[in-house]
SEDO-639282 format. One record per residue (C-alpha): residue in three letters; y, x, z; residue number from 1. Coordinates in pm, 1 decimal, decimal comma. Example, Ala and Ser with C-alpha at 12.3 -4.5 7.8 and 13.67 -1.06 7.14 Angstrom:
[atom ALA [-450,0 1230,0 780,0] 1];
[atom SER [-106,0 1367,0 714,0] 2];
END
This chain:
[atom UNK [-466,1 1938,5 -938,6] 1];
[atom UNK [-794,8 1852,1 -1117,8] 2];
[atom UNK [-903,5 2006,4 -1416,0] 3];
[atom UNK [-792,3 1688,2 -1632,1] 4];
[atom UNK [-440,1 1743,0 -1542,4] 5];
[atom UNK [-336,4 1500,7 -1282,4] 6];
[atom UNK [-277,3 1539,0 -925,3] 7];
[atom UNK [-613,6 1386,8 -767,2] 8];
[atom UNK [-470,8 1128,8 -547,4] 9];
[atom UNK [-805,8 1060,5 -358,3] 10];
[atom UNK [-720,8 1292,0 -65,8] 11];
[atom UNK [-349,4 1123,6 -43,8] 12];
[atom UNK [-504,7 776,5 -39,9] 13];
[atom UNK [-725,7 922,5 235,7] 14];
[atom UNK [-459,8 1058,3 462,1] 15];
[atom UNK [-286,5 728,5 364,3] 16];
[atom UNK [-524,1 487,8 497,2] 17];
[atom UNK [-607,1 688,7 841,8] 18];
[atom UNK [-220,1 652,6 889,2] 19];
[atom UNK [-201,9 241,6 802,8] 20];
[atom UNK [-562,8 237,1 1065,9] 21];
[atom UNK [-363,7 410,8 1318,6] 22];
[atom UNK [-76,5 214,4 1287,6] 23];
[atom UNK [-271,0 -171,1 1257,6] 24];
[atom UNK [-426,8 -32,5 1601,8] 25];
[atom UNK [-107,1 -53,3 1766,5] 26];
[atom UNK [-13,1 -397,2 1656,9] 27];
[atom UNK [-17,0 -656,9 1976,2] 28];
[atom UNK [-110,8 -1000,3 1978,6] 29];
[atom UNK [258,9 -1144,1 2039,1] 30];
[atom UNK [357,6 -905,1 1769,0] 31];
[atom UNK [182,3 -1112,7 1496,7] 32];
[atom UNK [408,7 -1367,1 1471,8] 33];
[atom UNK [724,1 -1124,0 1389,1] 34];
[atom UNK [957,7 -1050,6 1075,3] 35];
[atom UNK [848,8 -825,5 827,4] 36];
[atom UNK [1040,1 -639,0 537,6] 37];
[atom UNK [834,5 -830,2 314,2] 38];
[atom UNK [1065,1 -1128,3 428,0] 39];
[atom UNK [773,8 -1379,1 293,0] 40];
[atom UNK [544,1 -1260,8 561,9] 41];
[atom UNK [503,3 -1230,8 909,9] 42];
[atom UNK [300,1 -982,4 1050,8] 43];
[atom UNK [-12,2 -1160,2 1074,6] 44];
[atom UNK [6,1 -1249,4 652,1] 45];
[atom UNK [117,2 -882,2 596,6] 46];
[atom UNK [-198,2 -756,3 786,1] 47];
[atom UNK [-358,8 -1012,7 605,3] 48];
[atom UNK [-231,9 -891,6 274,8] 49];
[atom UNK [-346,7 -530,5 353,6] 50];
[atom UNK [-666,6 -579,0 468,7] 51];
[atom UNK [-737,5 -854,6 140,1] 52];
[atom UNK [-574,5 -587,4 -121,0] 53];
[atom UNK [-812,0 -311,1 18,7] 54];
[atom UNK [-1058,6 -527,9 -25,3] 55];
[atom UNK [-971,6 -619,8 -409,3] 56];
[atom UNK [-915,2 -177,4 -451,1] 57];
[atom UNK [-1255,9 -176,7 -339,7] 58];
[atom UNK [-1410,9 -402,1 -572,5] 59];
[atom UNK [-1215,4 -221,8 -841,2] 60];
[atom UNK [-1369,3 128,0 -722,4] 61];
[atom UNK [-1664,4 -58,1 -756,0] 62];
[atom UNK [-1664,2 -144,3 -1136,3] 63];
[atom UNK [-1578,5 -504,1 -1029,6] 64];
[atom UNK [-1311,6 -780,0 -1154,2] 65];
[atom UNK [-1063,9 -695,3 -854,4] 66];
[atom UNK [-807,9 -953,3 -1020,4] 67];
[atom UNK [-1094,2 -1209,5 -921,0] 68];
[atom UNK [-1026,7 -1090,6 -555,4] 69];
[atom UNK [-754,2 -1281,3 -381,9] 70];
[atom UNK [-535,5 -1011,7 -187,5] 71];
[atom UNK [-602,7 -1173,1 165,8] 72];
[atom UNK [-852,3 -1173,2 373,9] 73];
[atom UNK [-913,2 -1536,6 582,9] 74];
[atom UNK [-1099,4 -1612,4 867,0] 75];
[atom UNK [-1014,9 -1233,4 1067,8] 76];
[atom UNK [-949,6 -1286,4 1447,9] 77];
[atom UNK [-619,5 -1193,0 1601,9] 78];
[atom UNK [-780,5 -907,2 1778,1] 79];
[atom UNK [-978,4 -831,9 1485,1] 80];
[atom UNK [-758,6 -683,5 1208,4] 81];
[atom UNK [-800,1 -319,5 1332,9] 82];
[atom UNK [-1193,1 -300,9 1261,6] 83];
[atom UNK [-1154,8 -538,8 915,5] 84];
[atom UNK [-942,7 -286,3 742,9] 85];
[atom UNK [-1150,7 14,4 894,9] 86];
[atom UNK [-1428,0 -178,8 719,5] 87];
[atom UNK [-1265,5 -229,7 436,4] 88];
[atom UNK [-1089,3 129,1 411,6] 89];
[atom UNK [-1447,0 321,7 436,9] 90];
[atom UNK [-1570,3 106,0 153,0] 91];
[atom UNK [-1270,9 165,6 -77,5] 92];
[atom UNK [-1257,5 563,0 -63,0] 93];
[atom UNK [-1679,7 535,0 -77,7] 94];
[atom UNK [-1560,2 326,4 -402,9] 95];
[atom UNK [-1331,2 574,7 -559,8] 96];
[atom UNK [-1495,7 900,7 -442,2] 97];
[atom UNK [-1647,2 1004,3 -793,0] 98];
[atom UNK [-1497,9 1228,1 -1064,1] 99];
[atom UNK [-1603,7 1005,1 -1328,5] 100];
[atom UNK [-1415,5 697,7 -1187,0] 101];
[atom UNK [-1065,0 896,6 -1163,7] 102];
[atom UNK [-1110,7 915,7 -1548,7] 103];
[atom UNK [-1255,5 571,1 -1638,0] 104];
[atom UNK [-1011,2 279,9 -1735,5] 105];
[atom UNK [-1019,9 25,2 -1489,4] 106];
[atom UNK [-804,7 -312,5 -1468,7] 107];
[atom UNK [-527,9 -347,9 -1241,4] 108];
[atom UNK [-233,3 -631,2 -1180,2] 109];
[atom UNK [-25,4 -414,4 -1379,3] 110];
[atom UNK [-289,9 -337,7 -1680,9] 111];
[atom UNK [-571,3 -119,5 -1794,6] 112];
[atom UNK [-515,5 231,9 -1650,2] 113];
[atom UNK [-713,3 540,8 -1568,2] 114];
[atom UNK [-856,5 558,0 -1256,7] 115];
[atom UNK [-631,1 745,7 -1111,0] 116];
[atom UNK [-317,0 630,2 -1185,5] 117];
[atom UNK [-471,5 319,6 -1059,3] 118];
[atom UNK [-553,4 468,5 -708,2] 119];
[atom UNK [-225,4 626,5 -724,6] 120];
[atom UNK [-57,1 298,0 -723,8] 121];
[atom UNK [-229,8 154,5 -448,0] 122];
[atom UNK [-137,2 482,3 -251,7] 123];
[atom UNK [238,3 330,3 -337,0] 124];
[atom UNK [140,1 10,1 -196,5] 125];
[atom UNK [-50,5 86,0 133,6] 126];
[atom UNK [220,4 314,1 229,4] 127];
[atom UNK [511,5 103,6 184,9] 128];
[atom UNK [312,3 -159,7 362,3] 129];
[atom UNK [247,8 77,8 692,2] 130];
[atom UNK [646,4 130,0 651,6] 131];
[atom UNK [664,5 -223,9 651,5] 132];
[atom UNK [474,2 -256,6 963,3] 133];
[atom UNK [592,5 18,6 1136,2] 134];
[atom UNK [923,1 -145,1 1058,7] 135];
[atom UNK [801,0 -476,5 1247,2] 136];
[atom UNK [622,5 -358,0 1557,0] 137];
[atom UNK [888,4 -41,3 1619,2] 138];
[atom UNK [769,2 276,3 1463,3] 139];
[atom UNK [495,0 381,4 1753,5] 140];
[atom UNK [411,4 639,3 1549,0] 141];
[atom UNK [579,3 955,4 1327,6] 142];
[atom UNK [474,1 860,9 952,2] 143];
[atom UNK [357,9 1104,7 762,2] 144];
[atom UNK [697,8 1228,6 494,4] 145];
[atom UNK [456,3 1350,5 228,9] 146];
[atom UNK [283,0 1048,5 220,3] 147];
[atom UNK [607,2 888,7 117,6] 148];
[atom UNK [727,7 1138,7 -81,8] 149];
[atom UNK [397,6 1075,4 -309,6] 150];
[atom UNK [459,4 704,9 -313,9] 151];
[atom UNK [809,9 770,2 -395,3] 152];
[atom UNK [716,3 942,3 -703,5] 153];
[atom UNK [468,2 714,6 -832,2] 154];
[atom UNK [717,8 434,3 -764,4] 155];
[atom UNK [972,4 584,8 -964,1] 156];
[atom UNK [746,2 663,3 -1226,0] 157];
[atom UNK [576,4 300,5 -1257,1] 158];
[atom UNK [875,7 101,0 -1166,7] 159];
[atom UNK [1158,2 282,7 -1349,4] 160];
[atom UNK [1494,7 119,5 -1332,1] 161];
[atom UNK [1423,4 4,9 -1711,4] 162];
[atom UNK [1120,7 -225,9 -1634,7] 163];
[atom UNK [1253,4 -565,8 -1523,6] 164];
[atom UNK [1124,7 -684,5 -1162,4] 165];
[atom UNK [999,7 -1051,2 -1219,4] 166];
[atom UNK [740,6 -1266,1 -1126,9] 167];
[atom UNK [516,1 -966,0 -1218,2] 168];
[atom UNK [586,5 -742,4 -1028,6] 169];
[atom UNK [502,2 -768,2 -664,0] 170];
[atom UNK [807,5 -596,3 -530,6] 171];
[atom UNK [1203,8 -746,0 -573,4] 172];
[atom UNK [1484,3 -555,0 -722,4] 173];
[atom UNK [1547,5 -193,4 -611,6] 174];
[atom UNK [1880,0 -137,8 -307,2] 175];
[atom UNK [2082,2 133,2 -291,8] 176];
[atom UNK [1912,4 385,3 -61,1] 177];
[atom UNK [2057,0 369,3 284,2] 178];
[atom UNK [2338,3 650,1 392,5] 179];
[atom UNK [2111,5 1011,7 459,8] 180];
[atom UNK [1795,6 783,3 372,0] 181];
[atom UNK [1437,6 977,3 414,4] 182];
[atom UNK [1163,4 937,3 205,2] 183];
[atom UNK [1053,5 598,7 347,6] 184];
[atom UNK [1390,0 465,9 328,9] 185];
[atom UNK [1397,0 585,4 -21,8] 186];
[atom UNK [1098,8 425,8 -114,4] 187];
[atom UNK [1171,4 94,5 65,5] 188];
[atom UNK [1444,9 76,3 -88,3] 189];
[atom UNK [1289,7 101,5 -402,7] 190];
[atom UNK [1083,3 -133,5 -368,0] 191];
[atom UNK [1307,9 -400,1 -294,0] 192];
[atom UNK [1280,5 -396,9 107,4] 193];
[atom UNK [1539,5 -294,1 393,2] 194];
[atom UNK [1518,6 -207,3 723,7] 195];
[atom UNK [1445,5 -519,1 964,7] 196];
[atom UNK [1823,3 -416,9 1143,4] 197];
[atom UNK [1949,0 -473,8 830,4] 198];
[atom UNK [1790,1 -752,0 655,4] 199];
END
């Protein structure tokens, strides 16, 4: 906790980006082309998607207009998503690493917010995305549960079951949570997504 109240979600964004670098690392060339949970991309777009959106966190770290910053990045070799978003990630948490910016409004697809609510929602996003791509190239790695138990919370917190999902809101209308689900399942299902076996 920081003095101010809130739990500082710098460290958990951290910890969350090492896991999605780890993970796009993995990802093989004939692997690009496959099904995600996000059923609107394949796995090239997604890595495309989280790669650009680090890119528009960044710029909103940075005191910029990240809604100006289309959440793709273009032009990134097949072999080359792995150093773009550790590019990317080093410039984002250099971005948000200051007190003062957990505490400053900034704007965000969903509103004006404190900074770190703000980074706390983008710890939601870049964590069900690395679920999403673990999901498409076969889990080669153990995620990390607290990880999705934090993105759980925050999901639950800024997408109650009161707020309508619509053109808005970036993620479709919540499932039931799979029989003995875990926190990722819990959170994918959530956010609108299940399991590639059972799409």
């Amino acid at each position: 906790m920081t003095t101010t109240g809130f739990t500082d979600p710098r460290p958990v964004y951290a910890r969350a980006t090492e896991q999605a670098a780890a993970l796009i690392k993995t990802v093989r060339p004939e692997q690009l082309d496959g099904p995600t949970p996000c059923t609107e991309f394949d796995v090239r777009t997604l890595l495309s998607h989280i790669v650009g959106g680090t890119r528009r966190i960044a710029v909103v770290g940075e005191g910029g207009d990240g809604l100006a910053v289309r959440p793709f990045a273009e032009g990134v070799e097949d072999d080359g998503w792995a150093a773009a978003y550790d590019e990317v990630r080093v410039r984002v948490l250099k971005a948000w690493e200051s007190d003062e910016r957990m505490t400053a409004p900034v704007r965000v697809p969903w509103g004006e917010v404190p900074g770190h609510a703000a980074l706390s929602g983008y710890v939601m996003e870049i964590v069900t995305h690395t679920w999403d791509l673990a999901e498409a190239v076969g889990h080669p790695h153990r995620l990390d549960q607290e990880l999705a138990e934090f993105a759980l919370a925050t999901a639950r917190r800024v997408l109650p079951d009161s707020r309508p999902r619509d053109q808005e809101t970036p993620f479709d209308a919540r499932r039931e949570d799979p029989e003995g689900a875990g926190a990722y399942e819990q959170l994918a299902a959530w956010t609108g997504r299940a399991p590639l076996s059972r799409a």
